[in-house]
N, C-alpha and C positions, 0 to 999 in steps of 0.2 A: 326601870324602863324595860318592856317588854321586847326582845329583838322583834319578833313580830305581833304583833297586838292583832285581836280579828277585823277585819275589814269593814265590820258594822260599827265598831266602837273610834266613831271617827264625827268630828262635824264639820261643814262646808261653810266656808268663808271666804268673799270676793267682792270685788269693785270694778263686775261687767266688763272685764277685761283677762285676767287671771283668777284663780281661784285655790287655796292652801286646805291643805286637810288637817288636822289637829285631834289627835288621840284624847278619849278619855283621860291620861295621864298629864296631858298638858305638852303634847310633844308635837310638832310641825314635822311632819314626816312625808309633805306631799308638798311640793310650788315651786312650779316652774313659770318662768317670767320671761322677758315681757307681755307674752301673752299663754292663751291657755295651752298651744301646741308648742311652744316654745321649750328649748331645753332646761331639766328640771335643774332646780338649786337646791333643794333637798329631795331627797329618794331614799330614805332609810324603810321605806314600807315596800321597795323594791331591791335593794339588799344596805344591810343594816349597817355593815364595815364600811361601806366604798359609795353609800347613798346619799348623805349627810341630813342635819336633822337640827330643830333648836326646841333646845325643852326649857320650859321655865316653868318649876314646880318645889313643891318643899322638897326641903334637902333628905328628907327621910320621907320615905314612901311607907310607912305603917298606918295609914289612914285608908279613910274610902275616899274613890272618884266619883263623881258627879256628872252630870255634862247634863244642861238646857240649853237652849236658845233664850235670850233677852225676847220677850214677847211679841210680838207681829214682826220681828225684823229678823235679820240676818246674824244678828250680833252674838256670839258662841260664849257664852259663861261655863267656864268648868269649875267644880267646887271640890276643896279638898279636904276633910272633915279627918279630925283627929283629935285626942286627949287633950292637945296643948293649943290647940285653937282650929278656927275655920279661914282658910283663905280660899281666894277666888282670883283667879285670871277670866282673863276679857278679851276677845280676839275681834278684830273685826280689820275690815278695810274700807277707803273711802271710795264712792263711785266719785269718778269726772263726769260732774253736771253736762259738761259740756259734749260729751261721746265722743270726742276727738281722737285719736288714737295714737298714744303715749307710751315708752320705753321707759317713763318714770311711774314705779307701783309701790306702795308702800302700807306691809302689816303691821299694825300697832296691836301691842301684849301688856294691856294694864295689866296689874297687882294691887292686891290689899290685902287685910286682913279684916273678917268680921265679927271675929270674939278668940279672943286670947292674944298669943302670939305665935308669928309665924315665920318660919326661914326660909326664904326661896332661893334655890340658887338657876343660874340661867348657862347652860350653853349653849352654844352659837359654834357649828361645825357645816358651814357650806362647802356642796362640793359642785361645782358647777360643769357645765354642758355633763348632765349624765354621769357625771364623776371622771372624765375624763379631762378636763382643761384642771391644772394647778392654778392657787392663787398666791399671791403674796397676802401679807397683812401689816397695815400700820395703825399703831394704836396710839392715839393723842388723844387733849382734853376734851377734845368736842366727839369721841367716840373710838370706834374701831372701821376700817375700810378695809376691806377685801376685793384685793383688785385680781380679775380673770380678764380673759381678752377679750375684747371687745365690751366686758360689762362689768360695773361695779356694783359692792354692794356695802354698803350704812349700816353699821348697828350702834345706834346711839339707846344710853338710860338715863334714869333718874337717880343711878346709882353707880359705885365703880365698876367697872370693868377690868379685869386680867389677861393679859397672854398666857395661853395655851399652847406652846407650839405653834401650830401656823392657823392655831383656833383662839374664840375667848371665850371666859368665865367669868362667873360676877355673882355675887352673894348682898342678901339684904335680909335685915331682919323688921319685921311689921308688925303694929301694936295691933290692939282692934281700932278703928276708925282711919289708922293710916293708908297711903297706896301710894301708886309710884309705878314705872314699866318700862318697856324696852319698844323702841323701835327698828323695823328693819324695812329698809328703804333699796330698791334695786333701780339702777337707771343706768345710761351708757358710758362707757369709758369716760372719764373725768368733768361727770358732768356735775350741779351745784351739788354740794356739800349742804344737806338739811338743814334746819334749826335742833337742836337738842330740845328733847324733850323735855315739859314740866306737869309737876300735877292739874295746873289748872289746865293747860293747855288740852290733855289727855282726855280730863273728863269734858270738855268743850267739843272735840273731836266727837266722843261719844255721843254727847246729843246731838250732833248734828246728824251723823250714821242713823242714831234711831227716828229722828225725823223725817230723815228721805223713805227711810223702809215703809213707815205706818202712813205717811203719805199716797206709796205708791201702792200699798196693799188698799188704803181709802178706795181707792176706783171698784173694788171687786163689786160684783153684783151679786155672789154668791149665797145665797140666805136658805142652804141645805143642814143635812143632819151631821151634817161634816166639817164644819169648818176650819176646826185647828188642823186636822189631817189634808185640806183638798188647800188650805191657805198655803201650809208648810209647800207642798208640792210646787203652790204657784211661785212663793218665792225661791224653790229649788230653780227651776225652768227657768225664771229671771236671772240669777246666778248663773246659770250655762249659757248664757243669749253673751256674745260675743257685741255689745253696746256700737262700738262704729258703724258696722254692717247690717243688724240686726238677725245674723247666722245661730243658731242654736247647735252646741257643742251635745256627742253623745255622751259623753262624762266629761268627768273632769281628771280622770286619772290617763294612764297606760298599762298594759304587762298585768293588770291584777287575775287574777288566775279562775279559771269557770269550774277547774277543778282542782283541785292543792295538788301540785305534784305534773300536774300536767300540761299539756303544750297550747294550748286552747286561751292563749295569753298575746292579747290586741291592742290596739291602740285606740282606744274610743274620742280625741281630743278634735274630734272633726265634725262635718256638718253633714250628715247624712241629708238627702233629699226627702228620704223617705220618714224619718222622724222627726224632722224639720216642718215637713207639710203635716203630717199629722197632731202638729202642735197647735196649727191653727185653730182646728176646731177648737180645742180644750181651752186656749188661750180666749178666744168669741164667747165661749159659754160664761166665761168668769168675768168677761168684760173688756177685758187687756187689748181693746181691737188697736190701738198704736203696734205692742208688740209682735201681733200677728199682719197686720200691714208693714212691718218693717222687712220679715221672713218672707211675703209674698215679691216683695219689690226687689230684696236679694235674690230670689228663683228666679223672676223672672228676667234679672239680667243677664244671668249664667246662658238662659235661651237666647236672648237678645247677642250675646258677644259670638255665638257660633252660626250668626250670620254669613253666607257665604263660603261657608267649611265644611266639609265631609263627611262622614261618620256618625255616629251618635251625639245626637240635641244635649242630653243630658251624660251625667258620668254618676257613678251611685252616690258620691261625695267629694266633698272639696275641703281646701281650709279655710279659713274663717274669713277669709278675705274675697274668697273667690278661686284663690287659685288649684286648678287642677293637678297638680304636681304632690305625691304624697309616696314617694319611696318608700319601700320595705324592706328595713333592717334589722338586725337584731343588735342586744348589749352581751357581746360576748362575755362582761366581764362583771355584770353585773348576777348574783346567782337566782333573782326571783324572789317573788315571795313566799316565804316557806319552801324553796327550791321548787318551785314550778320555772322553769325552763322551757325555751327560748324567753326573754324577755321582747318583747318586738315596738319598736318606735316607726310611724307610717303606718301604710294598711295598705296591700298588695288586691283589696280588694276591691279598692278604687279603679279597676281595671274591668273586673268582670261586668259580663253582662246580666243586668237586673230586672227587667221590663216592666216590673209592677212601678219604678215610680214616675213611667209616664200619666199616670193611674191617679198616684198620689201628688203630684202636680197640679193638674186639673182637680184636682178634689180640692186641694187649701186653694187654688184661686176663687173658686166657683163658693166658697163657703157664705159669705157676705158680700150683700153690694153695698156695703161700706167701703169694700179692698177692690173689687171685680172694677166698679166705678170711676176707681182709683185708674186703671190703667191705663197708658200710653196708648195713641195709635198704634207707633213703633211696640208696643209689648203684647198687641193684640196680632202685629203681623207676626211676630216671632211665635206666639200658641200656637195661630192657624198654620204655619211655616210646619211647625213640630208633626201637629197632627196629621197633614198633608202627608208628609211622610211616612208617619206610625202607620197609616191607614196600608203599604204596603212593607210594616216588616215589624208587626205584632206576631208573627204564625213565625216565631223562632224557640227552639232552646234554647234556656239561658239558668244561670247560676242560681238564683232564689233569692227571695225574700233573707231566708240565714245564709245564703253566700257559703255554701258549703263548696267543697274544693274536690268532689269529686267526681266531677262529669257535669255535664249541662243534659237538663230533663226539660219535657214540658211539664212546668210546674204549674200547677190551675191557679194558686194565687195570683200569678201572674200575668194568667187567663183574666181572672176575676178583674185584677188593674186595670187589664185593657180595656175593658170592658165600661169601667169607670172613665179614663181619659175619655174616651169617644162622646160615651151621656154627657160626664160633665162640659166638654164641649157645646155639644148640641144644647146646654141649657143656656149655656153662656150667649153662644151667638143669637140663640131665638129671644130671651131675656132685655139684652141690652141693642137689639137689631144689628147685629157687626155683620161685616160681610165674611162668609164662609162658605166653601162646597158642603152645604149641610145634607145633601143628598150621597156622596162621599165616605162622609163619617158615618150615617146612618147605616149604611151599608155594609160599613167594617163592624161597627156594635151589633148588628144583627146576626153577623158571622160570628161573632167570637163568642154571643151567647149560645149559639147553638152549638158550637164545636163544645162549649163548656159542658152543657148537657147530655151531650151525647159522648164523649167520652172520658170527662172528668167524673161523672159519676160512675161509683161500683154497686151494682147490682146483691152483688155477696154478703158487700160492708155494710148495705144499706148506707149511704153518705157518700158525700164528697169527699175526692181522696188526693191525698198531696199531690202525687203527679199522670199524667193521665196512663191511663190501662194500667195503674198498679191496685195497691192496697193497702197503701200506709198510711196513717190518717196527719193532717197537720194543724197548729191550733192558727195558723197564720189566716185557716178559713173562718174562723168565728168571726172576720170583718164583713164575711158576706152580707148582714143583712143589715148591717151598718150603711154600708157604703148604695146600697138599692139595688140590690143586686137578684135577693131574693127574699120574700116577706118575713119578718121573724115567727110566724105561727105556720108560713106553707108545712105540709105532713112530712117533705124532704127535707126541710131542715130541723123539724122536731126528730128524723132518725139520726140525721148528723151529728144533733149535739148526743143524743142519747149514747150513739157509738166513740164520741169523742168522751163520754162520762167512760166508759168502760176501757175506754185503751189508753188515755193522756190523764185520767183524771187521778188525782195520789190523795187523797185526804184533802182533798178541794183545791189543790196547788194542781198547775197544770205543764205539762212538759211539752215543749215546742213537736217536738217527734220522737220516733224510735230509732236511733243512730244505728243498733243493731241491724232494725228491719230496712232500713235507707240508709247506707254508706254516705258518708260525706267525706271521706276521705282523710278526716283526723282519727289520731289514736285515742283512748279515752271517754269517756262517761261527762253528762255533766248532767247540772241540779235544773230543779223545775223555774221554769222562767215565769218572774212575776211580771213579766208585762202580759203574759198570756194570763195568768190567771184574772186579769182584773179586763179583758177582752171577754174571756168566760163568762166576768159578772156581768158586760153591758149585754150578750149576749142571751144569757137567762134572763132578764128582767126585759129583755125588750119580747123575748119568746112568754112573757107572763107567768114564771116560775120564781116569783119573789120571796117566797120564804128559800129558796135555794138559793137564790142570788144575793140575801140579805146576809145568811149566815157565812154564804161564803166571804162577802167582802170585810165581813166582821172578824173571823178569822185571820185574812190576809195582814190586816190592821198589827196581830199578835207578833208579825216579821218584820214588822217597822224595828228600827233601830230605835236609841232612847230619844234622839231626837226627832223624829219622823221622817229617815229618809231611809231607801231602799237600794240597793245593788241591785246587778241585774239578774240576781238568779238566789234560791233559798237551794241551800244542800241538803243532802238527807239529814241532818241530826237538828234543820233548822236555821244553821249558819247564812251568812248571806255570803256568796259569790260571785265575780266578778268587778269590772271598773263599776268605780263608786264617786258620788251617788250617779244613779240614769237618768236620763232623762225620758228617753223611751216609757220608763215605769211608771214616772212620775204623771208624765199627760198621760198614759192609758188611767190612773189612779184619778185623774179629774173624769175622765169619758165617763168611767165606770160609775162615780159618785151623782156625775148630775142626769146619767140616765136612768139611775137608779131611784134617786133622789123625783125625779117625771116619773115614773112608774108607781112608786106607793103613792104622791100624790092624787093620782089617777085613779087611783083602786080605793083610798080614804074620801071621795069625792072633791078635792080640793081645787 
């Protein structure tokens, strides 16, 4: 077992409530319960001694790792290949049909053997709230329970079990055709004691898992050149969708590090506004318009509940429930991964000022009037409530789309947002006749496009430049012609991307900015963000440079991990960086495909 294994060698498995990570080795090194921001029960990928961790794999690691997903679903097969046979674990969890929202979650770890024989042995080392709460352990017939405060936790098998110290162990040997596995069940202080698991039961579980999954992938509409990559994606995005609320999580980790070694380590286990709404589109294009009507209906309550209250409509993110409250701590005692330090739980960024997602708000409501149609009176007065407002306190500095921590700038992206709230506004009310000061809002869009123009653009750079009167280029503006801001063929945006080819562009990976030339306020370097690069792609191919935008998104493909999911950043040597998997990446990797995907079509006459 690797103390640290790389970050890409991991695959994601969940039941729309929490979500567990599991190493190529066969190791549970990520899951925190009862829900996904909740405190972790294992954290050996955030330090290896004090994180805990449950592995169930052969007893001798002289073989090769494997890792696929069970096909159109969620279901994680790792494979162990050796002289003296092939085994396979199985990992999956079950979603509650019902979306109800439950403290009881529980991972199931088949085993078998499919040619020879095989020894697995299993341990089981939770360390719960963060490594910080101790637990007892009692081990009887029907399993082992590990009790911490306030929550307990299940590991029942199909085989014995041992004490460890205040851990267990368990060993089994499998023929070829045999199998068998472990469960691990988490729910509140002494609440029911599971059924022990059996083989029939097991693989019973199992098709039912893979029947919800190809079920729900049935709906897609999607009939591009992409499919296992832009399906994987959809079922990632499903996986981060917080099922009671309909809130979309920015990953599924904490603390994973943007650069090894460095301080650039967040807690992504929340719902940002701004990747939350840009989910919609992606989600519309594949079909999933429940999913994305369920994101619209959680935004728009967040507006609705600051009825009567002071201050800003919106906050940059919440957690999954809604609530505003998201403290920023660190795990003093935890050391990192790979020693990247501080390790940090919350996000102190939930505080700053962000302006672009009044932007991106209006943009996922206005997407469909499947969703738009959908709304409440009361959800209509809370928009117009919103924009009422914005219309006098869009012309601020404020922290950025990356929430850099070193000063407030007028950042143009954020220009460009405004710019969107107000249109999409205006489309909304004139569309569906709502009542609105449409003369108002028109008025505020007309200024923010002109202020945009006249001092967001650099004469020097030829482009648009991060923030205004400087000259540093950002890739956060390749949404401009996304969002309608500005034609994807006008001459000022063929100089933009050109200048963004030469300053951001690395071997077709693309870098958010130059932290050099624009201080944000941390120490350190980081890798190119692939959520920018696969913006780059819908970008070129919407500007008509398709063999650039083909080869680039063909490449991008080569930094999938083996099972097709992506971190939020590729480091120099390739590596992927950051919490894992993103969500961010994964809907820019749909935008990218089916704009792409309209583009050759268009150009082959189809």
């Amino acid at each position: 077992m690797d103390r640290y294994p790389p970050i890409a060698e991991h695959g994601l498995v969940g039941d729309l409530q929490t979500a567990a990570l599991v190493s190529s080795q066969g190791v549970v090194d990520w899951f925190a319960a009862p829900r996904f921001d909740s405190p972790s029960i294992f954290a050996a990928l955030l330090d290896h001694d004090r994180g805990g961790y449950m592995r169930l794999a052969p007893e001798h690691s002289d073989g090769t790792c494997k890792q696929l997903y069970y096909p159109d679903t969620a279901i994680l097969v790792t494979r162990f290949l050796s002289p003296d046979g092939v085994g396979e674990v199985v990992d999956f969890m079950a979603p509650d049909r019902t979306r109800a929202a439950t403290d009881r979650h529980t991972l199931v770890r088949g085993v078998r053997a499919v040619r020879g024989t095989v020894d697995f042995t299993l341990e089981c080392r939770p360390r719960f709230d963060y490594g910080r709460a101790e637990h007892e352990l009692e081990l009887g017939e029907s399993g082992a329970l590990f009790r911490a405060p306030g929550i307990d936790g299940h590991l029942q098998a199909t085989f014995p079990l041992e004490r460890d110290g205040r851990d267990v162990r368990g060993k089994v040997t499998l023929n070829a055709g045999e199998s068998g596995g472990a469960v691990f069940t988490v729910c509140a202080s002494d609440g029911e004691t599971p059924t022990p698991p059996t083989v029939d039961g097991l693989n019973g579980q199992f098709d039912e898992v893979a029947q919800f999954w190809r079920h729900w992938l049935s709906r897609s509409h999607y009939r591009g050149r992409w499919p296992e990559l832009v399906h994987r994606s959809a079922i990632t995005l499903k996986l981060l969708t917080y099922a009671p609320t309909g809130a979309l999580i920015a990953a599924a980790t904490t603390g994973l590090p943007e650069q090894v070694g460095g301080e650039r380590n967040w807690d992504y286990r929340f719902t940002w506004v701004r990747d939350g709404s840009l989910s919609v589109r992606a989600m519309l294009d594949l079909g999933f318009v429940e999913e994305a009507t369920a994101f619209v209906h959680w935004l728009v309550d967040r507006l609705r509940e600051r009825k009567g209250k002071e201050g800003e409509p919106l906050q940059t993110m919440y957690r999954i429930d809604g609530s505003p409250d998201l403290p920023e701590e660190t795990l003093d005692h935890f050391e990192g991964y790979r020693g990247s330090y501080p390790v940090r739980i919350g996000n102190g960024a939930a505080d700053q000022l962000q302006l672009d997602i009044y932007g991106e708000a209006l943009y996922a409501v206005s997407q469909g009037a499947e969703i738009a149609q959908q709304a409440s009176f009361e959800g209509w007065q809370a928009l117009t409530r919103t924009l009422d407002w914005f219309t006098g306190a869009w012309d601020r500095p404020d922290e950025g789309i990356w929430e850099t921590r070193g000063g407030r700038q007028d950042f143009t992206y954020s220009r460009v947002m405004s710019w969107v709230a107000f249109d999409h506004g205006l489309r909304l009310a004139e569309y569906f006749r709502r009542p609105a000061d449409l003369e108002r809002w028109r008025k505020a869009r007309d200024a923010v496009f002109e202020q945009i123009m006249e001092r967001g653009w650099s004469e020097k750079e030829r482009a648009f430049v991060q923030h205004y009167d400087g000259k540093v280029l950002d890739a956060s503006l390749l949404l401009m012609p996304r969002v309608g801001f500005i034609a994807p063929r006008d001459p000022a945006w063929f100089s933009t991307l050109d200048a963004m080819d030469r300053k951001l562009v690395s071997d077709s990976l693309v870098y958010r900015y130059d932290p050099a030339a624009s201080p944000d306020g941390l120490r350190g370097s980081e890798g190119t963000f692939s959520l920018c690069t696969f913006l780059y792609v819908d970008a070129l191919a919407r500007a008509g440079r398709l063999p650039q935008a083909r080869y680039t998104f063909e490449k991008m493909q080569t930094y999938a991990n083996h099972v097709g999911l992506f971190a939020e950043e590729v480091g120099p040597s390739g590596e992927q960086l950051g919490n894992f998997p993103q969500a961010f990446t994964h809907l820019s990797l749909i935008m990218a495909a089916t704009t792409l995907d309209e583009a050759l079509d268009a150009e082959n006459g189809r």
